[in-house]
C-alpha positions as CSV (number, residue, x, y, z in Angstrom):
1,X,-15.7,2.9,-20.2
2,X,-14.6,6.1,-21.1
3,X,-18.5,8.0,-20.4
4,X,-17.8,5.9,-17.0
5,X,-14.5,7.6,-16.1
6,X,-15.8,11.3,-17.4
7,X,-18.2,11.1,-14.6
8,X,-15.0,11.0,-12.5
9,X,-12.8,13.4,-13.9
10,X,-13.6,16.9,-12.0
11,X,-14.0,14.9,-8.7
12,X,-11.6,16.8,-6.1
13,X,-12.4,16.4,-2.5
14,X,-11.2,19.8,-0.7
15,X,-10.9,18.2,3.0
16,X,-11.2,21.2,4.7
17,X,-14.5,22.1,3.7
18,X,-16.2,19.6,6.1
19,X,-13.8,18.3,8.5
20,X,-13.3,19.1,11.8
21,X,-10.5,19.3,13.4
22,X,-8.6,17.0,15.6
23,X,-10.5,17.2,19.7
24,X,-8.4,18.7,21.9
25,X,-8.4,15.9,24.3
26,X,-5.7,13.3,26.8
27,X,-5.7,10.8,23.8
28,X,-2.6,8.4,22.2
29,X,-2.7,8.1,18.3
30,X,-0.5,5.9,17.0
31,X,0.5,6.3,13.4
32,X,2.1,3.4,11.8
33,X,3.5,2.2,14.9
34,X,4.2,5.7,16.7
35,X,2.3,7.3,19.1
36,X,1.5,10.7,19.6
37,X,-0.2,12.2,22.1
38,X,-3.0,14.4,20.5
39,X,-3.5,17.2,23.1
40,X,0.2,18.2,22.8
41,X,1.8,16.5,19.9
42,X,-0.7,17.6,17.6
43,X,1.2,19.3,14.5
44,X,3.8,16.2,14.8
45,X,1.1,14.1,14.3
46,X,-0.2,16.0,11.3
47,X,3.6,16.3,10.5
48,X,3.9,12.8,10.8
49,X,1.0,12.0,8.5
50,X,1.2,14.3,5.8
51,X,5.1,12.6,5.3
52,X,3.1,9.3,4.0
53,X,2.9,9.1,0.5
54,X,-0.5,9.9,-0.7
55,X,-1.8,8.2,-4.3
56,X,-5.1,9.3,-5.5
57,X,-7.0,9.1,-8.5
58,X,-5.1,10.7,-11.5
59,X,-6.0,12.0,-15.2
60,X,-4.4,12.7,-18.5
61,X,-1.2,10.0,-18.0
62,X,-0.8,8.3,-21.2
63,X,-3.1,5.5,-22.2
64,X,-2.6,2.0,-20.1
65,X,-1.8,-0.4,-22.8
66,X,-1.4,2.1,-25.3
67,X,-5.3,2.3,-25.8
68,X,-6.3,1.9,-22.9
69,X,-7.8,4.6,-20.2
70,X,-5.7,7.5,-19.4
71,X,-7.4,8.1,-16.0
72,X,-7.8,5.3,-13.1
73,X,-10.7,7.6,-11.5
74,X,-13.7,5.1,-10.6
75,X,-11.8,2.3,-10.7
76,X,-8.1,2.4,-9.3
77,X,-8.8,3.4,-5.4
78,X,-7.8,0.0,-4.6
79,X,-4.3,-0.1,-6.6
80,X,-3.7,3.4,-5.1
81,X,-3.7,1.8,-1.7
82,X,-1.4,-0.8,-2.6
83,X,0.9,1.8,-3.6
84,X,0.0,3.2,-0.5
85,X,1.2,0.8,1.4
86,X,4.1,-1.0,-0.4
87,X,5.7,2.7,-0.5
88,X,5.3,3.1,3.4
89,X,7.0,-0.3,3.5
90,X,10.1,1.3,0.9
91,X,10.4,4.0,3.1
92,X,11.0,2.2,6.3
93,X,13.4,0.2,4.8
94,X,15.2,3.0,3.0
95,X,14.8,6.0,5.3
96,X,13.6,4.9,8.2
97,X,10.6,5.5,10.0
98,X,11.4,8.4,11.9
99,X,12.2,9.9,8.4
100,X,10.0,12.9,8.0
101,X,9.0,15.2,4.6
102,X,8.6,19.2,5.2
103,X,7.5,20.6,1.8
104,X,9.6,22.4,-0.5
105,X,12.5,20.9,1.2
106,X,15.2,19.2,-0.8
107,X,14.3,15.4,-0.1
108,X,17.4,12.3,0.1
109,X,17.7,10.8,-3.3
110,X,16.5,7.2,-1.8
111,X,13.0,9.2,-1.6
112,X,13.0,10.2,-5.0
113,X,13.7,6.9,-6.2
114,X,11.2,5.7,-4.4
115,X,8.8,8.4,-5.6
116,X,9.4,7.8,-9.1
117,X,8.7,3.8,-8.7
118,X,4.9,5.1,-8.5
119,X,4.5,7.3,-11.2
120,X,1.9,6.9,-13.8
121,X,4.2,6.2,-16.7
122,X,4.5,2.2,-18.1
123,X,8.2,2.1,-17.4
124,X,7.8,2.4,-14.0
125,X,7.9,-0.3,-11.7
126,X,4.5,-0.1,-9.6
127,X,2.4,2.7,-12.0
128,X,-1.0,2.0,-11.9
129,X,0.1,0.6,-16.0
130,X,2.1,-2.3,-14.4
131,X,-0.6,-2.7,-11.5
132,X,-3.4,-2.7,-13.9
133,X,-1.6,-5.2,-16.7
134,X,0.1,-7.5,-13.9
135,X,-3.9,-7.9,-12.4
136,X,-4.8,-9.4,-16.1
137,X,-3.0,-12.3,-14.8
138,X,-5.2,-12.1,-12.4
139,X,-8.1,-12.3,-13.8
140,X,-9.0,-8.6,-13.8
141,X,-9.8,-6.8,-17.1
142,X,-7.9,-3.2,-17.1
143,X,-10.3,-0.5,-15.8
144,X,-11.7,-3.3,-13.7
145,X,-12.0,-2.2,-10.0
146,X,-9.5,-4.8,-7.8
147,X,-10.5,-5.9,-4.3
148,X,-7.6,-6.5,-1.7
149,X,-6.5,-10.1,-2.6
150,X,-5.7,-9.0,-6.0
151,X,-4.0,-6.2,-5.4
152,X,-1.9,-8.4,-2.6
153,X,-1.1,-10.7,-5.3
154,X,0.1,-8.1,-7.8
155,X,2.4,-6.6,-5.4
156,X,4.2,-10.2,-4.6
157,X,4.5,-10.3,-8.0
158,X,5.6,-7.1,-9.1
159,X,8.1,-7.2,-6.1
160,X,9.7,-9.9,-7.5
161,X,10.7,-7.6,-10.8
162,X,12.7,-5.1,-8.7
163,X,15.9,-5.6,-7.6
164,X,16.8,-2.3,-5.7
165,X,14.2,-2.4,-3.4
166,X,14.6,-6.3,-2.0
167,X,11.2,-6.7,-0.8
168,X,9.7,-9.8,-0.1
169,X,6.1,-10.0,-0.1
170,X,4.4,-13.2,2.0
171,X,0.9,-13.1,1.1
172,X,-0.8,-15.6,3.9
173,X,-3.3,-18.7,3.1
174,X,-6.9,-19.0,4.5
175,X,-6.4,-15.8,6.7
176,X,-3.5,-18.4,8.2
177,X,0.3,-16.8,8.7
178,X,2.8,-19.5,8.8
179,X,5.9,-18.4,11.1
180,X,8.2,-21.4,8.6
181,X,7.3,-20.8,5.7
182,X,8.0,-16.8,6.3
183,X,11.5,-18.1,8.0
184,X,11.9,-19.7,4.6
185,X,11.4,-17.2,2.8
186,X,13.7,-14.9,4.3
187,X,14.4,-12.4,7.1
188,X,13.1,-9.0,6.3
189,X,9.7,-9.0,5.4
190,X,7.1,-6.8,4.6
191,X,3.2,-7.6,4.9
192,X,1.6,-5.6,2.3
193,X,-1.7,-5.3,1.2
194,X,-4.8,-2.7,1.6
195,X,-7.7,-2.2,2.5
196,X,-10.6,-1.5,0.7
197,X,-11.5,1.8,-0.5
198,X,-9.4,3.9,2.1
199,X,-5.5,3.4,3.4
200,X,-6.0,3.5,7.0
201,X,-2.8,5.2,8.7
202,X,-3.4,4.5,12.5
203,X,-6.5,4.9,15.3
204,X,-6.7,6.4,19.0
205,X,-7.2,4.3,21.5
206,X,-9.2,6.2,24.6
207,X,-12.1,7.8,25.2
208,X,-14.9,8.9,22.7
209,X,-12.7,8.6,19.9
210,X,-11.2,5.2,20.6
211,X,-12.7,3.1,17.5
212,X,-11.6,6.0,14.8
213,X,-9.0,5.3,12.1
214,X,-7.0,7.8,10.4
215,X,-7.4,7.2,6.7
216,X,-5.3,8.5,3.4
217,X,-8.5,8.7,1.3
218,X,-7.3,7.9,-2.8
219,X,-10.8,9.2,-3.8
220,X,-9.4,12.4,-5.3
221,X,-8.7,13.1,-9.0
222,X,-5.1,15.0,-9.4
223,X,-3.8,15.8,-12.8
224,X,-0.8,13.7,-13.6
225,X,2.4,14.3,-12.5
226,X,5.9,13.6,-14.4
227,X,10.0,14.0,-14.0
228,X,11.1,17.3,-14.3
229,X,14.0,18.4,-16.1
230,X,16.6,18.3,-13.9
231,X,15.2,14.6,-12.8
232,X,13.4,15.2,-9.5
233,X,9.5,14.9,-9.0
234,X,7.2,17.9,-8.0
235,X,5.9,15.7,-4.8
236,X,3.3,18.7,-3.0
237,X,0.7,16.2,-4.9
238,X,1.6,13.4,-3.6
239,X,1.6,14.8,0.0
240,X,-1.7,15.1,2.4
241,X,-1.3,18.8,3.1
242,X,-5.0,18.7,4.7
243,X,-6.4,17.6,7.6
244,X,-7.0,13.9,7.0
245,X,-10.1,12.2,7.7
246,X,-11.9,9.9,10.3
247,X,-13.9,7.2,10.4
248,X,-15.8,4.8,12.9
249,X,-14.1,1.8,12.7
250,X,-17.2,-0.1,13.1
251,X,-18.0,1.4,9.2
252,X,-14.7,0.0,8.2
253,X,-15.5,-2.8,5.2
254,X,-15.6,-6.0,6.6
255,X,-13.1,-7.1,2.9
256,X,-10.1,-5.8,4.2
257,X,-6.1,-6.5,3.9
258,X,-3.9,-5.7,6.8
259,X,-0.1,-5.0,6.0
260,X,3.1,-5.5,8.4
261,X,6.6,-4.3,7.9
262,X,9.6,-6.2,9.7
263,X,12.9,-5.1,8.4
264,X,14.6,-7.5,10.3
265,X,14.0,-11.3,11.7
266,X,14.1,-10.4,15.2
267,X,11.7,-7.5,14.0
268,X,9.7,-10.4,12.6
269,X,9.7,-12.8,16.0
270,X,8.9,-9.5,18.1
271,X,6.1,-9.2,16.3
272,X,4.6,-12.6,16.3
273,X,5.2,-12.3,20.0
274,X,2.9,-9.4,20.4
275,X,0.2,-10.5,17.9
276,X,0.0,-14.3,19.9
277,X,-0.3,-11.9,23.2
278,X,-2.4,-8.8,22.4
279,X,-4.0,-9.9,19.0
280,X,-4.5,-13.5,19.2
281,X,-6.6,-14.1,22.6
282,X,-9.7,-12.1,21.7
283,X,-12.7,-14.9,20.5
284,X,-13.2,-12.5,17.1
285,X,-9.8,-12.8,15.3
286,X,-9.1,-11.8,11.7
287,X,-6.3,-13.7,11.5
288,X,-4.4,-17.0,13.2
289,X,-0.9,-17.2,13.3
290,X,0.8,-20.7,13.4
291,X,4.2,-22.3,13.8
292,X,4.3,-24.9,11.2
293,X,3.1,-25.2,7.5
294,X,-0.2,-26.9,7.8
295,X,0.2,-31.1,6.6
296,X,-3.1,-30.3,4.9
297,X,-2.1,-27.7,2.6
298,X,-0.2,-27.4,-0.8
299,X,3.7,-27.5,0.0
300,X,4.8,-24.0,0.6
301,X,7.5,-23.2,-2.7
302,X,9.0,-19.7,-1.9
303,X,8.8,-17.3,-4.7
304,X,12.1,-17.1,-7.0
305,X,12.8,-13.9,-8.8
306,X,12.1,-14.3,-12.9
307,X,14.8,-15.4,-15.4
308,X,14.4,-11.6,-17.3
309,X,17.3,-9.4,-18.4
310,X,15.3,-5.9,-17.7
311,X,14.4,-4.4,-14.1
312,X,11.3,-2.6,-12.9
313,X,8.4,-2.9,-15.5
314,X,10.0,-2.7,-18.8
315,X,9.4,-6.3,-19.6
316,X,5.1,-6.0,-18.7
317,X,4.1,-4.9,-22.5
318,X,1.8,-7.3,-23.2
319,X,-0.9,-10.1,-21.8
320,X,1.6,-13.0,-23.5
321,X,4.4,-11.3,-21.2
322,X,2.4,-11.5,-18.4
323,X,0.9,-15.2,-18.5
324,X,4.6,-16.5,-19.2
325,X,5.9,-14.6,-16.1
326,X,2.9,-16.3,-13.7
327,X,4.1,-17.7,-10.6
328,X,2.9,-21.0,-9.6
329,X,2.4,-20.9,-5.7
330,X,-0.3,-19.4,-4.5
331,X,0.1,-17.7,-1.0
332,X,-1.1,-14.5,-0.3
333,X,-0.9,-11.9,2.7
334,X,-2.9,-11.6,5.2
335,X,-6.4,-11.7,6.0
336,X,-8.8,-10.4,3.1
């Protein structure tokens, strides 16, 4: 393992080396849900971008597991867009989605809690140590590389563990989403999952450029990053201060995790409106969307929080810890 992850540990992508720019053309980007108009809105959508938190690859945290690797590179890109997107998810709930980050600028402290859920220390609540442990559960060896299902189950789980940030994590069945058992579960709701490999942050949707995605690439090695002193986070690391990258979407891995945030329940019902409308009539469809729990299927058992007298991750020290805290139903989120 550890002449694996050496191969990996001087691995820094400098983006600017061999990207071009953003065209200067007429075209909408969204972002998340907000659109920009690129030929005249172009630094708010780099603005807009770079205020996503970024997780990469990092080195030299302390051993997972006590013995365990102290660097994720070559096997954690997957985890790192989970945190990816379960932070985006934080932040709209928290600060909003019109929040925005400007570097060097003294941040609200709901960001740097939020910030310091994701450090790579074992007492935090989603470090790559509690990712990594939680996915022994399921079925994953640490150091073991995760595909999108896993990491959707280990965040329903781990959300479970955390009372500040109230999260509820619907993971769906067979690529199915079931509008009752989501009503069940409760009314704010956020999708989350990844994608393989990248964290895509938004496409245009004109012209020559129409099927490109944005993407937050976690395929950089950054040195570990801790609390300071006087209890805040040195965050320019965990920032894309580049231009970020582009891909055809038509080379976008077919194993692949979508993730929706609704904060509220009519948030919720406006979006299964527009999915049934816009998403839902094409032949090709990643995912269905139905009103009723199938008669077929297993009944549907929302998740209840843990019986444990410790927040966050304190409690995930061992593998005994972990099988005694498994959940028994089985749902996950969206389509992988």
């Amino acid at each position: 393992m550890e002449s694996v992850l050496s191969k990996y540990e001087n691995q820094i992508t400098i983006f600017t080396d061999y990207l071009e720019d953003f065209p200067d053309t007429d075209e909408l980007v969204w972002i998340l849900g907000k659109q920009h108009l690129l030929k005249t809105e172009k630094s708010k959508l780099l603005s807009d971008i770079s205020a996503r938190l970024w997780f990469t690859y990092r080195r030299k945290f302390s051993p997972i597991g006590g013995t365990g690797p102290s660097s994720d590179a070559g096997w954690g890109c997957m985890l790192r867009c989970g945190q990816m997107m379960l932070a985006q998810a934080l932040i709209c709930k928290h600060l909003g989605r019109d929040w925005n980050w400007e570097k060097q600028k003294e941040q609200p402290k709901e960001y740097q809690q939020i910030l310091q859920c994701f450090l790579d220390r074992k007492d935090c609540c989603y470090s790559i140590h509690q990712m990594a442990q939680m996915g022994v559960g399921e079925g994953k060896s640490i150091g073991e590389w995760f595909g999108p299902n896993t990491v959707a189950q280990v965040l329903k789980k781990l959300a479970l563990f955390d009372e500040w940030n109230s999260l509820a994590v619907y993971v769906s069945m067979d690529n199915t989403v079931v509008i009752e058992d989501i009503k069940k579960m409760c009314c704010i709701l956020p999708l989350s999952a990844n994608r393989a490999t990248e964290n895509p942050t938004g496409s245009p949707n004109a012209s020559n450029h129409s099927d490109e995605l944005i993407f937050l690439d976690p395929h950089t090695t950054q040195t570990f990053v801790d609390t300071e002193e006087n209890g805040t986070v040195d965050d320019q690391t965990f920032h894309c201060l580049q231009s970020p990258q582009r891909m055809n979407i038509l080379n976008l891995d077919p194993s692949v995790a979508l993730g929706f945030f609704c904060k509220e329940e009519k948030d919720f019902d406006s979006w299964c409106s527009l999915v049934q409308k816009e998403i839902l009539k094409e032949n090709l469809r990643m995912f269905e969307l139905v009103q009723k729990h199938p008669a077929h299927w297993p009944p549907f058992v929302p998740p209840a929080k843990p019986e444990v007298t410790t927040t966050g991750a304190e409690f995930i020290d061992s593998t005994e810890q972990l099988e005694e805290f498994e959940l028994e139903e089985d749902f996950e989120i969206l389509n992988v």
